[in-house]
TILUM-375006 format. One record per residue (C-alpha): x, y, z; residue number from 1. Coordinates in Angstrom, 3 decimals. Layout:
% TILUM-375006
<xx:X | yy:Y | zz:Z | num:NUM>
...
//
This chain:
% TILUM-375006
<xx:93.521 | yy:102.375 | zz:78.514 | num:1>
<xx:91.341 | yy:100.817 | zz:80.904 | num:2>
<xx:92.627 | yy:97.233 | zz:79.824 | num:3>
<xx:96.009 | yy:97.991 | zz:81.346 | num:4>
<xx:94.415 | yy:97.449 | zz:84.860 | num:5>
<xx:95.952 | yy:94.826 | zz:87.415 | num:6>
<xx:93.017 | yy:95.221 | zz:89.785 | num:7>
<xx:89.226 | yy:95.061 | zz:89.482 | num:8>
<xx:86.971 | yy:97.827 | zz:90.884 | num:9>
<xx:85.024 | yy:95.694 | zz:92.764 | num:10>
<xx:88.463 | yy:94.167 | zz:94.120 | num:11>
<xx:88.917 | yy:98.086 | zz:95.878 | num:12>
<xx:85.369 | yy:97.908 | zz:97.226 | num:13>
<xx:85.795 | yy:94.812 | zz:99.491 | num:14>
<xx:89.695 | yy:95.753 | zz:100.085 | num:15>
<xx:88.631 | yy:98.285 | zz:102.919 | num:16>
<xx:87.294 | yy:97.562 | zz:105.927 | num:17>
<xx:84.998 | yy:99.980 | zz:108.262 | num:18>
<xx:87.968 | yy:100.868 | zz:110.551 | num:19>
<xx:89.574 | yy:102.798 | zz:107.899 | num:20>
<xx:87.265 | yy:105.483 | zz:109.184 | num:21>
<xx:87.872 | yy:105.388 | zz:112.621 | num:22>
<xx:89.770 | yy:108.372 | zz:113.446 | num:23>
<xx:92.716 | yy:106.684 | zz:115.913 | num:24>
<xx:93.405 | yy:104.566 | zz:112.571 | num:25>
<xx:93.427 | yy:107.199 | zz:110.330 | num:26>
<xx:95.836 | yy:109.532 | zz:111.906 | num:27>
<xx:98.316 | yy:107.090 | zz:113.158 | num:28>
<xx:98.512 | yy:105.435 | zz:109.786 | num:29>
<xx:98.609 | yy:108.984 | zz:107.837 | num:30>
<xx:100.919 | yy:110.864 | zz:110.635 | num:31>
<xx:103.788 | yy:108.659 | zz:109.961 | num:32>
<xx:104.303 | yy:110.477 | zz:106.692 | num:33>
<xx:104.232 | yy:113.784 | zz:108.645 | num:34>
<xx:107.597 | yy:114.926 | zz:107.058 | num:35>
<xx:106.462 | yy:114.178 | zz:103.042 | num:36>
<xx:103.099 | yy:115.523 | zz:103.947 | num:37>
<xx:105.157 | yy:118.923 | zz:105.347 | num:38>
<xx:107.350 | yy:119.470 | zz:102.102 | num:39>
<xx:104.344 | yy:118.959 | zz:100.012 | num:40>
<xx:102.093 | yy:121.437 | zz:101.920 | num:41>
<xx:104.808 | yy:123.824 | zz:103.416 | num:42>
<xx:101.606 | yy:126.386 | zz:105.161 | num:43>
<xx:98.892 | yy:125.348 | zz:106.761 | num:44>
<xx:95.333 | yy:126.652 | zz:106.307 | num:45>
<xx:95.726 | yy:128.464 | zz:103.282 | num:46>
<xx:92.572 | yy:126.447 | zz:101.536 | num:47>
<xx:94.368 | yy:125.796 | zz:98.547 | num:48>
<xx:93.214 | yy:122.710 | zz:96.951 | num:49>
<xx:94.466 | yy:119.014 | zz:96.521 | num:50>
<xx:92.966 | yy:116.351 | zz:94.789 | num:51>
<xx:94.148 | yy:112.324 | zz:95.235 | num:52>
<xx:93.724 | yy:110.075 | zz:92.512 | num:53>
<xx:92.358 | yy:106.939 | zz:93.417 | num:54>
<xx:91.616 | yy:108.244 | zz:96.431 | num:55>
<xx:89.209 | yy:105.751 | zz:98.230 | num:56>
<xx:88.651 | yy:105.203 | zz:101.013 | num:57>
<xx:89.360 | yy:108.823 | zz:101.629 | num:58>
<xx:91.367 | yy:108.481 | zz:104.566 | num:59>
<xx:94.496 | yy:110.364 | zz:103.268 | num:60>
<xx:92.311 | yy:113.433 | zz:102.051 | num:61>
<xx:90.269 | yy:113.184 | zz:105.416 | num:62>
<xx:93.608 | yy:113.550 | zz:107.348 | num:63>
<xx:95.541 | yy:115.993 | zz:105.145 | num:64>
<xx:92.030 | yy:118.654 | zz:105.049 | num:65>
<xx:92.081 | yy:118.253 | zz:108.637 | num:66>
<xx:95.927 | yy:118.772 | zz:109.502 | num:67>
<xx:96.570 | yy:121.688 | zz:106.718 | num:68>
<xx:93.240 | yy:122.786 | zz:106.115 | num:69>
<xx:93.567 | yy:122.025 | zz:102.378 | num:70>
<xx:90.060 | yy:121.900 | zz:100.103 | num:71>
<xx:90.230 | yy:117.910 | zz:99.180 | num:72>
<xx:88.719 | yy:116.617 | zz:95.947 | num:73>
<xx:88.560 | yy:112.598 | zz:95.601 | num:74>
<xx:88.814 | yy:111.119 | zz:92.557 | num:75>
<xx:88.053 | yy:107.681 | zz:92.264 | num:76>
<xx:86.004 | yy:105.260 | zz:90.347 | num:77>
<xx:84.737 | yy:102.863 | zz:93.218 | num:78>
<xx:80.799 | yy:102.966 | zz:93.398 | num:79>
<xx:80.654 | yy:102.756 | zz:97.211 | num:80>
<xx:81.181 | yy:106.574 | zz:98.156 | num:81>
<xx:80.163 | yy:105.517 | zz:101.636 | num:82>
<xx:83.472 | yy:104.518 | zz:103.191 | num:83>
<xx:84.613 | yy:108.591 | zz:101.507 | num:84>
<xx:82.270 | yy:110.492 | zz:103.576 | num:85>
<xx:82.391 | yy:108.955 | zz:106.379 | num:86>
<xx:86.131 | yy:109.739 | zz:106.380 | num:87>
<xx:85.228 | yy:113.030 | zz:106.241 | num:88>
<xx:82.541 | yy:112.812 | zz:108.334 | num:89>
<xx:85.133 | yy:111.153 | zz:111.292 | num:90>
<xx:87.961 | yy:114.147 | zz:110.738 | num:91>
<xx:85.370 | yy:116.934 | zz:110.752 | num:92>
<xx:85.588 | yy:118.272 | zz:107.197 | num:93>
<xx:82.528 | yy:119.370 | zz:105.568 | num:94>
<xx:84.322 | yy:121.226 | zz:102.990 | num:95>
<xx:85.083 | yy:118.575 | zz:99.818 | num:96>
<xx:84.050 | yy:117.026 | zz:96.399 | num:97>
<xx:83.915 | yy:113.414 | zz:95.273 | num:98>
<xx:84.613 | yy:112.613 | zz:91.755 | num:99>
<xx:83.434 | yy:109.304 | zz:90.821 | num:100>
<xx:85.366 | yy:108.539 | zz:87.930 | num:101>
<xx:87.433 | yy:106.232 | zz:86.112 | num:102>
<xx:91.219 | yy:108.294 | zz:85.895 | num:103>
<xx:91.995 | yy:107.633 | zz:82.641 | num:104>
<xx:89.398 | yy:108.380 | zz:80.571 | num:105>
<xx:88.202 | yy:111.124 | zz:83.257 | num:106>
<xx:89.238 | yy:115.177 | zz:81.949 | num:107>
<xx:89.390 | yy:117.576 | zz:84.507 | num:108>
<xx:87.519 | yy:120.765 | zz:84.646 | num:109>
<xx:90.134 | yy:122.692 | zz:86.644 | num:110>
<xx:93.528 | yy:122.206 | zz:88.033 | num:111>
<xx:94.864 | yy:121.502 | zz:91.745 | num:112>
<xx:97.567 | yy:123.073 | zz:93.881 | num:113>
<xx:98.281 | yy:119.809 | zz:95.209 | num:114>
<xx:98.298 | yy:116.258 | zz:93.383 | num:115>
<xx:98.546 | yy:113.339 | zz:95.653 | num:116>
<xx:98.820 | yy:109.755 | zz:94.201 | num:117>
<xx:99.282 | yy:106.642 | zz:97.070 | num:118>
<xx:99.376 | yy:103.308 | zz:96.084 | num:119>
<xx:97.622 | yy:103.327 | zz:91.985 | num:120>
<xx:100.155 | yy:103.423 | zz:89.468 | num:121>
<xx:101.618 | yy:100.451 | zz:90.236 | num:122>
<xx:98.596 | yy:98.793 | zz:89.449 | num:123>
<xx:98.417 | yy:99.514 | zz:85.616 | num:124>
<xx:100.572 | yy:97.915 | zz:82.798 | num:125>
<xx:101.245 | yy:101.427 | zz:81.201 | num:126>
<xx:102.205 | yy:103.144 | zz:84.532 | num:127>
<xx:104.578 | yy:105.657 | zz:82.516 | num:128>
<xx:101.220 | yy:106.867 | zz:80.692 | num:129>
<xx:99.365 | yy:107.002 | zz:84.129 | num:130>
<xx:101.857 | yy:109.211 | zz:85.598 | num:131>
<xx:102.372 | yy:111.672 | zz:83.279 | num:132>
<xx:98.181 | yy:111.658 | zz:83.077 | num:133>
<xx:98.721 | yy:113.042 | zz:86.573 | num:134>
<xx:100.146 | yy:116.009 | zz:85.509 | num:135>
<xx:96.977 | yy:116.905 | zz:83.853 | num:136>
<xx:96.011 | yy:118.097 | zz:87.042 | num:137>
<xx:98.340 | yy:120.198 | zz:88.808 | num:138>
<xx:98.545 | yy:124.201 | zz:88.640 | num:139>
<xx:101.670 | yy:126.318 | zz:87.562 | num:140>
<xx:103.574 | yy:126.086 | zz:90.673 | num:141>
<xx:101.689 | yy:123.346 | zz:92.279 | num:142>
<xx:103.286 | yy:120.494 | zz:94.048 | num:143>
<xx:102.836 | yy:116.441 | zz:93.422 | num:144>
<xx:102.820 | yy:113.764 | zz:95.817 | num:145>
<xx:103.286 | yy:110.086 | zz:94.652 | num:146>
<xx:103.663 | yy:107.194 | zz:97.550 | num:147>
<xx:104.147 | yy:103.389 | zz:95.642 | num:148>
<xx:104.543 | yy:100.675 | zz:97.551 | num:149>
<xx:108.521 | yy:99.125 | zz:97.165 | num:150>
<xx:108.141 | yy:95.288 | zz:96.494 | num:151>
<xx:111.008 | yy:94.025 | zz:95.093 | num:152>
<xx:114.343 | yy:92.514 | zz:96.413 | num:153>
<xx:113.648 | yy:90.471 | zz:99.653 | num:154>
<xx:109.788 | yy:91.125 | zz:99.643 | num:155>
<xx:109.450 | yy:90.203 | zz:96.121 | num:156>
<xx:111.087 | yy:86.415 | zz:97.552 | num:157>
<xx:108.723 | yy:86.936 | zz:100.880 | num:158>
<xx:105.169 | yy:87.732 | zz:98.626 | num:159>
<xx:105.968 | yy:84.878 | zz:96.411 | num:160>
<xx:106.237 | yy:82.493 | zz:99.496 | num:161>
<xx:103.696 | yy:83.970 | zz:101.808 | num:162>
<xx:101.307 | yy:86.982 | zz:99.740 | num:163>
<xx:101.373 | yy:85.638 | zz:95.911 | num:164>
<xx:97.711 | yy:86.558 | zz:95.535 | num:165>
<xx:98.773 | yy:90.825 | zz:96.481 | num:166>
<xx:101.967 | yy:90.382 | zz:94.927 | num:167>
<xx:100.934 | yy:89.493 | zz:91.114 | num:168>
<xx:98.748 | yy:92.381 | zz:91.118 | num:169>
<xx:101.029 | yy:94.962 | zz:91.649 | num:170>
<xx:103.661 | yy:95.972 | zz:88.436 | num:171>
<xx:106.954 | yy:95.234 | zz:89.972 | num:172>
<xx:108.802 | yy:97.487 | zz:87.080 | num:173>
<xx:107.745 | yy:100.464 | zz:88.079 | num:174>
<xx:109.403 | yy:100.420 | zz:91.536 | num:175>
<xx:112.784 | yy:102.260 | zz:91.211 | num:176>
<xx:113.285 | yy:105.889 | zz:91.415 | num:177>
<xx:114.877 | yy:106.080 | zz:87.923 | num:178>
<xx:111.253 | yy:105.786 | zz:86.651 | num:179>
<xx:110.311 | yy:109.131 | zz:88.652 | num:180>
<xx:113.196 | yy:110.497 | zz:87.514 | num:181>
<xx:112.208 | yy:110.030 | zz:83.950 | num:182>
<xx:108.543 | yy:111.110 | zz:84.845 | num:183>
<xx:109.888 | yy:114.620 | zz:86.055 | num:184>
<xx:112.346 | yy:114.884 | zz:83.023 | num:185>
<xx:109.630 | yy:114.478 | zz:80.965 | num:186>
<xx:106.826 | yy:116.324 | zz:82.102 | num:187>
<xx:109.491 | yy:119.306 | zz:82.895 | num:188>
<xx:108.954 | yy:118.725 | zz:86.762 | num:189>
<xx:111.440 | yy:119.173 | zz:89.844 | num:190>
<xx:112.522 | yy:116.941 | zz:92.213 | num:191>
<xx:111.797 | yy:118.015 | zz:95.691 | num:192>
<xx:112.063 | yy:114.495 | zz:97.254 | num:193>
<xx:112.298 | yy:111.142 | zz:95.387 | num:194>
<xx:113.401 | yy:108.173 | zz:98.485 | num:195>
<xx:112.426 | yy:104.781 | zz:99.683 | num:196>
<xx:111.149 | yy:104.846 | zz:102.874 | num:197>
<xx:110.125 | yy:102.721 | zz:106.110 | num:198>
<xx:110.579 | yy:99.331 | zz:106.955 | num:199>
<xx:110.034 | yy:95.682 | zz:106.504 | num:200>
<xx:106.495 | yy:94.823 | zz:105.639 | num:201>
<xx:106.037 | yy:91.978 | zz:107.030 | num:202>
<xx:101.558 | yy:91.939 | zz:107.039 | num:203>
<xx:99.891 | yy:89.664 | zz:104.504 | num:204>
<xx:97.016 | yy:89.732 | zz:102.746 | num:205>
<xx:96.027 | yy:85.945 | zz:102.738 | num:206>
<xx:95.378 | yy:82.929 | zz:104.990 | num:207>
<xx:98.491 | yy:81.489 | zz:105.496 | num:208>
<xx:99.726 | yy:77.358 | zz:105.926 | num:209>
<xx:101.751 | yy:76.206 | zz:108.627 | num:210>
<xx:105.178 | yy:76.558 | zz:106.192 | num:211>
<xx:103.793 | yy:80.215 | zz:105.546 | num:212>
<xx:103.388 | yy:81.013 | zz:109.206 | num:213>
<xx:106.743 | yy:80.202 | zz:109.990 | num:214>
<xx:108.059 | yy:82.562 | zz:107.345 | num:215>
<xx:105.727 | yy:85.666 | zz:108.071 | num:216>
<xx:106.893 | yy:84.753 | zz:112.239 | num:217>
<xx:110.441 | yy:84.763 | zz:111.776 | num:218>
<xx:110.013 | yy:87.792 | zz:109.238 | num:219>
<xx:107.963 | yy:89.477 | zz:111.909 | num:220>
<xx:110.699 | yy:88.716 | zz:115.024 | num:221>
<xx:113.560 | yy:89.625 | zz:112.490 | num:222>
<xx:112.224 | yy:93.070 | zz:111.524 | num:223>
<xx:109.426 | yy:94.359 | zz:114.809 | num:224>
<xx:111.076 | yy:96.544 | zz:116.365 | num:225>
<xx:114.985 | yy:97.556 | zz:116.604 | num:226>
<xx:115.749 | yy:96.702 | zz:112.908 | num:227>
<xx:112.565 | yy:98.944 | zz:111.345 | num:228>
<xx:113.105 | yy:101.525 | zz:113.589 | num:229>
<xx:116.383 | yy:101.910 | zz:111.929 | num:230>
<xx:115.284 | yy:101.413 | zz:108.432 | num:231>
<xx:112.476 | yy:104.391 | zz:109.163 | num:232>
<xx:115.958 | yy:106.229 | zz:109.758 | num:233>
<xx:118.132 | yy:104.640 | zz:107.101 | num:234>
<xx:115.690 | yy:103.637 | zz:104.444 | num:235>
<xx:117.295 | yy:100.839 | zz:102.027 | num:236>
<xx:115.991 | yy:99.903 | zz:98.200 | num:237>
<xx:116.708 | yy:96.201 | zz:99.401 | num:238>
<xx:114.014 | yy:96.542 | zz:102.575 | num:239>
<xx:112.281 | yy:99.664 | zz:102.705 | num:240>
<xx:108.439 | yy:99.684 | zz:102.145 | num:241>
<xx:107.833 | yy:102.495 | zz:100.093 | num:242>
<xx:108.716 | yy:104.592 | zz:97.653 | num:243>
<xx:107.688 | yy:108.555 | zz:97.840 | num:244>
<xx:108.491 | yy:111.373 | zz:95.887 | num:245>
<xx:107.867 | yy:115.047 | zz:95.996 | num:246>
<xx:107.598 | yy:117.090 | zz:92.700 | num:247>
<xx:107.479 | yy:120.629 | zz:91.497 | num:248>
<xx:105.993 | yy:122.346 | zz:88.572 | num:249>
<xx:107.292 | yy:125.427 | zz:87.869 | num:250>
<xx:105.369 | yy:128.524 | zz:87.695 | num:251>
<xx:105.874 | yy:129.030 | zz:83.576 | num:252>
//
């Protein structure tokens, strides 16, 4: 399964940088899912646990142990463990596990009250087969986050101009919600949430040219500020960042 892969492992070690454990970054880039991460974990402090697949750097499971007191388990297959504990290690939890494996040949030897997936399965050919892998994992009754980023429409036309290099290594098909929808009818899931979500992206991942730094400017003035702040509240498929969804398994 492994040949399905868009991305390289040791593309994931050099993707992060050291302030993705500084705690100021951490919580203002995991807070602004506040609402998604309520519905998923609807009481705090219980200790229940929740694993993330493809979890490095760790910054989600560092935020969510330390806002809902959840036991976090990080599954991932990156060799550099570092950049994990040290998320940890900058929200205070002492408390957690690091699996350091590759997800789909990996079996797990117990199941989660809480599955969180951000930003993987759109990085695999066969992302049908890696979702319903997911399920694997999660308890009778548990709950299932999955957060993919939403690149088609206008910021499939702005990555080909100005991010090519991010933008062919993501699987464009798997961005609409009918493919959740199918996910949950097959795996015999509800639907809590399934949305787009946020606004224009307008950061790259590349040195840009002087035609490509008009573009990401005028992108930038269009969409900072008033126009964003209303997608956040409106979401659209045609501009929204993300797409999140909330699931259910039922208890038999």
């Amino acid at each position: 399964m492994s040949d399905n892969k868009l991305t390289t492992q040791s593309y994931w070690e050099t993707y992060y940088k050291a302030k993705h454990t500084d705690k100021a970054h951490i919580v203002n880039v995991c807070s602004f899912y506040a609402s998604f991460w309520d519905e998923l974990i609807s009481e705090k402090n219980t200790g229940k646990t929740l694993i993330e697949i493809g979890g490095y750097p760790g910054r989600y499971l560092a935020y969510l142990a330390s806002e809902y007191g959840v036991k976090p388990t990080c599954l991932d297959y990156n060799s550099n463990v570092s950049q994990i504990e040290d998320s940890f290690k900058t929200m205070e939890v002492k408390d957690y596990e690091i699996i350091r494996a590759d997800f789909t040949e990996h079996q797990p030897e117990q199941l989660y009250d809480y599955v969180v997936s951000n930003g993987f399965i759109e990085h695999f050919e066969n992302y049908d087969e890696i979702l319903d892998l997911h399920c694997k994992y999660l308890k009778p009754g548990g709950k299932m986050l999955i957060m993919i980023p939403n690149k088609r429409y206008l910021r499939k036309i702005y990555g080909y101009l100005c991010d090519y290099e991010n933008l062919k290594i993501h699987n464009l098909k798997c961005m609409k919600q009918s493919v959740f929808n199918k996910f949950a009818n097959r795996n015999n899931l509800q639907v809590n949430t399934l949305q787009y979500y946020g606004g224009f992206p307008f950061s790259v991942h590349q040195k840009l040219n002087l035609f490509q730094k008009i573009i990401h400017k005028g992108m930038r003035f269009i969409f900072k500020g008033r126009i964003n702040n209303y997608l956040i509240k409106h979401p659209s498929k045609y501009l929204s960042a993300t797409i999140i969804g909330v699931f259910e398994k039922p208890e038999s």
